[in-house]
C-alpha positions, 0 to 999 in steps of 0.5 A, a space after each residue: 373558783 371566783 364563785 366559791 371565793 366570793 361564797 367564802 367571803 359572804 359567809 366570812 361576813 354573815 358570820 361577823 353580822 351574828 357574833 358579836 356586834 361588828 361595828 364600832 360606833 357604839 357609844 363608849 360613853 352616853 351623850 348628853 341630852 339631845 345631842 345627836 351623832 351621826 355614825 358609821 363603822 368599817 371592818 372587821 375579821 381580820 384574815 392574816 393568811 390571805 394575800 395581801 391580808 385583809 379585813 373584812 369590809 363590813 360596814 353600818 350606818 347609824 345615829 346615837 341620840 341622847 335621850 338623857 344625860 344617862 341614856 343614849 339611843 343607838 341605832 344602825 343599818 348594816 349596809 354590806 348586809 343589804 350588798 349581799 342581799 340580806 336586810 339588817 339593822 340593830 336598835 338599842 339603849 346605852 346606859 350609864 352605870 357610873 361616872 368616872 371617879 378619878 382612876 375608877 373608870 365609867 362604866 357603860 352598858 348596852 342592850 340591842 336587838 340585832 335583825 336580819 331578813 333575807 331569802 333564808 328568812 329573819 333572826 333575832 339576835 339580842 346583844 347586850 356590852 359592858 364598857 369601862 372607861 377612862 379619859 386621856 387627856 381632854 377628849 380622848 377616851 380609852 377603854 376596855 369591854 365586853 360583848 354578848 350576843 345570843 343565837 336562838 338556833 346553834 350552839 353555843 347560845 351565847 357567843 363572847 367577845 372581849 374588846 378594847 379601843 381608843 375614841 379620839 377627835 380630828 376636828 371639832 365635830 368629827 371623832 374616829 374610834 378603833 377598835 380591836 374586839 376577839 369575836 366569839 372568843 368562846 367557840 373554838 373555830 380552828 375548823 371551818 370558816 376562820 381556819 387559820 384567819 385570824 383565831 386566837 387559840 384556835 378559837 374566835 377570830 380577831 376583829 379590827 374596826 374603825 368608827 367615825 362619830 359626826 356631832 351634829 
């Protein structure tokens, strides 16, 4: 029975590794010309019906670097992926569309390149993420969003999570980041591995995640 939990969970996370980016350190805004960040995110499906009720654990590890004041590389290694023996890691660029204009928010945008190695193989997934958003205050960041990420095997091809979230620091260099994201709002999942655990409408599941940004 121990054996079939852990299976569950693992399979819980491998399904958040492949549908909609589970990590919250992506920029919500490009940084300036070399600066560089030192990120981390932790969490991610949410599963109110167990006891006590959990998220699941998943966590990266990454870097932003800005290449220009418009564009910001981004780049992380999945380790709870690497725990359950799988290799995984995404490379991408932000990109500013616009800055903000007093209500009118600044808009975001991300492409990346999701890849995962282990005993079944290696998969692709591109992702791509809009984000607008707004500042509060004098480092505060609040935004709203969207992710897309496609699968070459299964259906659907593209899997769709809206999100919102709220960037803020703790000391000088230090920033935390929350983030509530419903992952793969598109596929109805009221069967299978997020039954009852956190879909909304039967479909997707909840996502709740902290990041850590560390300016260096």
């Amino acid at each position: 029975m121990r054996s079939l939990a852990w299976t569950r969970t693992a399979a819980t996370v491998a399904m958040a590794a492949v549908t909609v980016a589970c990590a919250a350190t992506q920029p919500v805004r490009t940084l300036p010309k070399g600066q560089s960040r030192v990120v981390a995110s932790f969490g991610g499906p949410w599963q109110p019906k167990k006891s006590p009720t959990v998220v699941v654990p998943y966590v990266t590890l990454g870097m932003l670097r800005g290449l220009t004041d418009q564009t910001t590389l981004v780049y992380d290694a999945h380790v709870l992926m690497a725990a359950l023996g799988v290799a995984g890691a995404d490379v991408g660029l932000a990109h500013r569309l616009r800055v903000q204009d007093g209500a009118l928010p600044e808009i975001t945008a991300l492409g990346q390149a999701y890849l995962f190695a282990g005993s079944g193989g290696t998969r692709l997934f591109p992702h791509a993420s809009v984000n607008a958003s707004w500042t509060r205050g004098a480092r505060q960041l609040l935004y709203v969003g969207g992710d897309a990420i496609g699968q070459f095997t299964g259906a659907p091809a593209v899997l769709l999570a809206p999100l919102a979230g709220w960037q803020f620091p703790v000391r000088r260099r230090v920033q935390l980041q929350t983030e509530f994201k419903w992952m793969a709002a598109n596929v109805e999942t009221e069967h299978g591995i997020f039954r009852g655990r956190g879909n909304i409408g039967g479909h997707g599941g909840l996502s709740v995640q902290l990041g850590v940004q560390v300016t260096r």
